[in-house]
VEXKOL-557707 format. One line per 2 residues: number of its first residue (from 1); for each residue x, y, z of C-alpha. Coordinates in Angstrom, 2 decimals. Each point is the difference from the previous one (the first is absolute). Layout:
NUM> X:Y:Z; ...
END
This chain:
1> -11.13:9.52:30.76; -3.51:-1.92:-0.70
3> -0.69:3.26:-2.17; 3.59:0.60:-1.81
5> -0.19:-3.64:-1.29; -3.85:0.07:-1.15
7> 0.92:3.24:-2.10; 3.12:-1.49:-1.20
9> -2.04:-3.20:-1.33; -2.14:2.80:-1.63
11> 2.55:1.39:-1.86; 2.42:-3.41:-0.70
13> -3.55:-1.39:-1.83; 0.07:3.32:-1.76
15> 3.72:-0.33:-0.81; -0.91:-3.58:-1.47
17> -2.85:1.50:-2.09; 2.32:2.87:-1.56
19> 2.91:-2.48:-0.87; -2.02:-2.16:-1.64
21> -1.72:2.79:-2.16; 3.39:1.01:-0.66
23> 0.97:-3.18:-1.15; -3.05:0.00:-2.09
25> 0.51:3.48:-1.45; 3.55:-1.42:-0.97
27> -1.28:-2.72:-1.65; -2.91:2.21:-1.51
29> 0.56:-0.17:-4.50; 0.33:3.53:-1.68
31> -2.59:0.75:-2.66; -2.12:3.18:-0.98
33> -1.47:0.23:2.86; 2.69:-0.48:2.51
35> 3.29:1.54:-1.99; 3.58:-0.02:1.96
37> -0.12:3.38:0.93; -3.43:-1.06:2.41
39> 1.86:-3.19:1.36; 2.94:2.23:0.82
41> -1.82:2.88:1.42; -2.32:-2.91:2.11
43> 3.15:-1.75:1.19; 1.79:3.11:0.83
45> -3.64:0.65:2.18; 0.29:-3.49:1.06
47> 3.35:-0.41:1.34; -0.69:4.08:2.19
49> -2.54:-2.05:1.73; 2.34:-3.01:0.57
51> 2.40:2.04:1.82; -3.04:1.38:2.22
53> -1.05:-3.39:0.90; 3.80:-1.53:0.64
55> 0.95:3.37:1.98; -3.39:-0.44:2.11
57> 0.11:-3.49:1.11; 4.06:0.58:0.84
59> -1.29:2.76:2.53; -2.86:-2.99:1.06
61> 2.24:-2.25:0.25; 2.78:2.01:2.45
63> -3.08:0.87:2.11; -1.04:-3.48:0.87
65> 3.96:-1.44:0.24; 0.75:2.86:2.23
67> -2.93:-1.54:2.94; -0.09:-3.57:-1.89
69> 0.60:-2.82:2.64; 3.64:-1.34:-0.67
71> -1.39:-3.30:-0.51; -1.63:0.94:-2.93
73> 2.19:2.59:-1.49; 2.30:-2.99:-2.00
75> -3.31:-0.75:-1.86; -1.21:4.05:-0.39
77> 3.80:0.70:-1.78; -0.51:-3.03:-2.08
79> -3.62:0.72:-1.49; 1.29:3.82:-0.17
81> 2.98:-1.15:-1.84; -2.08:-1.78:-2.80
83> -1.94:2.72:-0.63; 2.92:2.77:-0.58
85> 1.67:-2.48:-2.52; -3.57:-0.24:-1.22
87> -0.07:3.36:-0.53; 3.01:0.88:-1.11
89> -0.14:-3.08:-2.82; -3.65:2.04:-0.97
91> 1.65:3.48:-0.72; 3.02:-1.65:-1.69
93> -2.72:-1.79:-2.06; -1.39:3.50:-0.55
95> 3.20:2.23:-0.92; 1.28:-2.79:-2.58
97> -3.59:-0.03:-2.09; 0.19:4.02:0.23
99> 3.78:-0.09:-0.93; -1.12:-2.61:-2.76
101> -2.79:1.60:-1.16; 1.65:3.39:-0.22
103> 2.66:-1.49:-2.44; -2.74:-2.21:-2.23
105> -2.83:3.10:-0.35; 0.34:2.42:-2.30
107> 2.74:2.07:1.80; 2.42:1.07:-2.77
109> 3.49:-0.53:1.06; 2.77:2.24:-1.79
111> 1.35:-2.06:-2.21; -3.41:-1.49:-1.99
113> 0.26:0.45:-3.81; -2.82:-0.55:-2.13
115> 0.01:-2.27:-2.96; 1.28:1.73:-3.26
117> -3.34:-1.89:-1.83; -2.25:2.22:2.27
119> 1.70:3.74:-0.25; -3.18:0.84:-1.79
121> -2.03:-0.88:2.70; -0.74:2.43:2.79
123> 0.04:-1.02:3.53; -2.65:0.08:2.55
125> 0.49:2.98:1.97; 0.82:-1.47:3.50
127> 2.90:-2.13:-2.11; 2.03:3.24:-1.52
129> 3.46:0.39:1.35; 1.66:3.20:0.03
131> 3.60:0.31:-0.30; 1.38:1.54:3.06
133> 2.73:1.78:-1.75; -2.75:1.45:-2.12
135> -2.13:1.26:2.51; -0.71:3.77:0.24
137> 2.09:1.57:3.14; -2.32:0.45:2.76
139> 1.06:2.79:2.07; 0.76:-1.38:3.74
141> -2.17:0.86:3.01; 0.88:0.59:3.48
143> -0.32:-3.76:1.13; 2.33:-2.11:1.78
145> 2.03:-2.70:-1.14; -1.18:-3.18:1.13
147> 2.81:-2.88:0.26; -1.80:-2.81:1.48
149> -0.07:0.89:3.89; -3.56:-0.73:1.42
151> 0.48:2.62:2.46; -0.06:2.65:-2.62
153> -3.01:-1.84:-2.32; -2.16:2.52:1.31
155> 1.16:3.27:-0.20; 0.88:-0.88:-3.44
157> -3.56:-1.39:-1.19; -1.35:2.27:1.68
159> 1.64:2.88:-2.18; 0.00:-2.40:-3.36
161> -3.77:-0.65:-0.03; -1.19:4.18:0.76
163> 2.61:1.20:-2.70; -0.15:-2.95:-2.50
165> -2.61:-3.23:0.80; -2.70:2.18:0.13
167> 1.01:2.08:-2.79; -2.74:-0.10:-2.44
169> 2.27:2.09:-2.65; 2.74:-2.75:-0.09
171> 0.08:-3.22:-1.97; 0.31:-3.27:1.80
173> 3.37:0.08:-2.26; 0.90:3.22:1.67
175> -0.77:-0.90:3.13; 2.43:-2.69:-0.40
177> 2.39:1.58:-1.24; 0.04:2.02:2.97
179> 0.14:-2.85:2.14; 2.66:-1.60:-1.12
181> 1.52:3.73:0.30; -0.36:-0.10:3.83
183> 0.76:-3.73:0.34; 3.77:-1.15:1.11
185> 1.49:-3.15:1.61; -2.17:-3.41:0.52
187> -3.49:2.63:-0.44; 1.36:0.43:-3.74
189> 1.13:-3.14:-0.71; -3.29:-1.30:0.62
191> -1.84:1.76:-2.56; 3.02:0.47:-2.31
193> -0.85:-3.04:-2.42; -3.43:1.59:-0.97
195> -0.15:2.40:-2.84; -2.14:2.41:-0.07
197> -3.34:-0.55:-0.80; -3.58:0.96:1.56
199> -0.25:-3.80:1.25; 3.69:-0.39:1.73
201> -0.81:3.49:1.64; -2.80:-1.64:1.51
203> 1.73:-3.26:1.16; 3.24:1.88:1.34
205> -2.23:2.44:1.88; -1.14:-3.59:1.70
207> 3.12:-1.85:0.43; 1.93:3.43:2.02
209> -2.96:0.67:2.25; 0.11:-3.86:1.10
211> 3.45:-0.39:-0.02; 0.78:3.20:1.89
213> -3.01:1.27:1.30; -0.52:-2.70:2.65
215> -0.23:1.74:3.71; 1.40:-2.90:1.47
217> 3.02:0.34:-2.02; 0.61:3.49:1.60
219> 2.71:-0.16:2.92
END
């Protein structure tokens, strides 16, 4: 037991070092140097190795309850207690600045106009919005529909990235067109407020791998 407690005060001091750099990163102002699409990309890294950390000190933590003295199992639940709400007050902290950030960057959602003053004035290439009604009719591929069940994330990303991510001869536009193509349910209506642009591509590619790509999701 001596051992299981020494390596889980390893890892709880590492736990406390990684939730307050994520704190930090949080905090952390966007300039030239550090744009959104780095925060999101770190906090997205960030908030993988959370999960490690909170999934390995709840298998630490059932080892040493499960030979703990009863005496001093009130105190072990307590102490492990205050460090899932911890944790779980860490990640929330993380989704909302992602969620946040996602909405503030320069993610086009459908419905932006531009000002009639600056019609003249082209946009900067990761800005441009396509119409999707205008789009050119991409022929469809033999790929399964992906509706939002974890269980399936795989076999369908697997298939999506061969034929289309990796697809050097298709546009980040085309590529997501044909992702909303193969999208239904609470998968689509995740990435259904982006229009398509190079940029949203990018973050929507993000948002469905985290949001459905999670092993520990899979039942």
């Amino acid at each position: 037991m001596d051992r299981a407690k020494a390596k889980r005060a390893t890892v709880r001091h590492l736990f406390t070092k990684l939730v307050t750099k994520i704190e930090s990163t949080i905090e952390l102002p966007i300039n030239e140097r550090f744009t959104k699409v780095n925060k999101v990309e770190s906090l997205f890294d960030l908030k993988s190795q959370l999960i490690e950390k909170i999934d390995e000190l709840k298998k630490l933590d059932n080892e040493i309850e499960a030979i703990i003295d009863l005496n001093d199992l009130k105190g072990e639940l307590i102490a492990s207690d205050e460090e899932r709400k911890n944790g779980i007050s860490c990640r929330t902290k993380i989704e909302r600045c992602i969620l946040l950030l996602v909405k503030e960057s320069n993610v086009v959602p459908r419905n932006e106009t531009r000002n009639n003053n600056d019609s003249n004035i082209p946009e900067p290439l990761e800005r441009r919005v396509v119409n999707e009604n205008n789009v050119i009719k991409l022929p469809l591929l033999n790929i399964s529909i992906f509706s939002g069940n974890c269980s399936e994330w795989l076999n369908f990303w697997n298939s999506f990235e061969v034929a289309i991510h990796k697809n050097d001869s298709l546009s980040k536009i085309e590529k997501f067109a044909y992702l909303k193509t193969y999208l239904r349910g609470t998968a689509l209506a995740a990435v259904s407020g982006f229009a398509l642009t190079d940029q949203n591509y990018d973050f929507s590619i993000a948002l469905i791998k985290e949001r459905f790509g999670r092993s520990d999701l899979v039942i």
